[in-house]
C-alpha positions as CSV (number, residue, x, y, z in Angstrom):
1,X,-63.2,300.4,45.4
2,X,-65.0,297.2,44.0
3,X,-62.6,294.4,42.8
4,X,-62.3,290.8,41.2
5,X,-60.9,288.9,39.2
6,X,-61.2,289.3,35.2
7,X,-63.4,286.6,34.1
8,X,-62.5,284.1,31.2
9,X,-63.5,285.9,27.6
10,X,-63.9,289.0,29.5
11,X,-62.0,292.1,29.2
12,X,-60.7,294.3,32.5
13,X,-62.9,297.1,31.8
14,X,-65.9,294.9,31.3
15,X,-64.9,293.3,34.6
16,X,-64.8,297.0,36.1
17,X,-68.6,297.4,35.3
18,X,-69.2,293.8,36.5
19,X,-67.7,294.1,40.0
20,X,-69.3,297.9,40.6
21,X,-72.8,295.5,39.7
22,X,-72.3,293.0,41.7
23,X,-70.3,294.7,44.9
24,X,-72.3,297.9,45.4
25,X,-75.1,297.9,43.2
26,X,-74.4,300.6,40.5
27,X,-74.2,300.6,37.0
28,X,-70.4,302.6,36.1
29,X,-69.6,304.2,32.8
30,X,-65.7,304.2,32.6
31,X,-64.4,307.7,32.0
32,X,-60.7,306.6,31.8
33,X,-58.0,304.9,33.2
34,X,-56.7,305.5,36.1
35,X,-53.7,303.0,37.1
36,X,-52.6,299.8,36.0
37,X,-49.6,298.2,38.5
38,X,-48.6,294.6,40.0
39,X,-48.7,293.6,43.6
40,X,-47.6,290.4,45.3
41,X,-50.0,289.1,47.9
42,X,-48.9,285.3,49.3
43,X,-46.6,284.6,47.3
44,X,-48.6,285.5,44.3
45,X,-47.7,288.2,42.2
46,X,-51.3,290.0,40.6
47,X,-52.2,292.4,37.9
48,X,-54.4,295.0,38.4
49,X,-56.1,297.7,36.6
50,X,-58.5,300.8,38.0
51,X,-60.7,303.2,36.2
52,X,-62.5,306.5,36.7
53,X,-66.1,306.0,36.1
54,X,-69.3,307.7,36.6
55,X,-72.0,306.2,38.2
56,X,-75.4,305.7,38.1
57,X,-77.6,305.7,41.3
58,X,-76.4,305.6,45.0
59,X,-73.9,302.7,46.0
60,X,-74.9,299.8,48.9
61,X,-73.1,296.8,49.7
62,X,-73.9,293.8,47.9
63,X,-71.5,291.3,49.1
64,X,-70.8,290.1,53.0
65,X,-67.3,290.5,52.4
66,X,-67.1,294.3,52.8
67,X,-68.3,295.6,56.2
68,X,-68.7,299.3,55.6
69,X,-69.0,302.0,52.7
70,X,-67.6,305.1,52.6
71,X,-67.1,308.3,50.8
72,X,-63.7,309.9,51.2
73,X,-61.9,312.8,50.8
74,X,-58.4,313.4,49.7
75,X,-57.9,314.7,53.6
76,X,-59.5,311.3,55.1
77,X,-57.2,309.2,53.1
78,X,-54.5,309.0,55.3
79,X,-57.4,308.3,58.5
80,X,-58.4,304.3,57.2
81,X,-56.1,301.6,57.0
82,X,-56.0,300.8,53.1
83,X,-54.4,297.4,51.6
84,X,-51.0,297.4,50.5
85,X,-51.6,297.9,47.0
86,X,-53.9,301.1,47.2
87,X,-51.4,302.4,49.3
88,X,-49.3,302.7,46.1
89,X,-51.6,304.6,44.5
90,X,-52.5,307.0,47.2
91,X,-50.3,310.2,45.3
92,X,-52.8,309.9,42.3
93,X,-55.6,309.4,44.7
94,X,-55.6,312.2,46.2
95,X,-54.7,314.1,43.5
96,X,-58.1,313.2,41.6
97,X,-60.0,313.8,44.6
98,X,-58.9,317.5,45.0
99,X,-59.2,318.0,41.2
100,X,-62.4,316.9,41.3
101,X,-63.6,319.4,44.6
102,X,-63.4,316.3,46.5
């Protein structure tokens, strides 16, 4: 899941289609939203927003601070050790995963 930080003057869902740009290298067309929730990370309490999107052409890591990049199914969820805060979400996940055939 790409993520950042809403830049000033920018919206969440235009920052959505900027991270997927600059983190895996694929244009996204936001289908709807998915979750919006808070999480506290150092002392720091964050909001955050995710979408559903479409995308366009085959994903590859842009940035050096992602190591790997998977595809996963609702089964494999459980199998990688996710952040706290997609943790939360992981109900909804998997949901959307087996609605969609995984």
């Amino acid at each position: 899941m790409p993520f950042g930080e809403v830049e000033s003057g920018e919206s969440p869902t235009q920052a959505a289609v900027r991270e997927a740009k600059e983190e895996i290298g694929v244009e996204v067309e936001l289908t709807k939203p998915f979750f919006s929730g808070e999480f506290q990370h150092d002392q720091q309490i964050f909001l955050w927003h995710g979408y559903l999107a479409e995308t366009g052409g085959e994903p590859e890591l842009k940035e050096k601070k992602f190591s790997e990049l998977d595809w996963l199914t609702a089964s494999e969820l459980d199998q990688v050790d996710l952040a706290p805060n997609l943790r939360q979400i992981l109900p909804a996940l998997r949901k959307v995963l087996k609605a969609s055939g995984e």
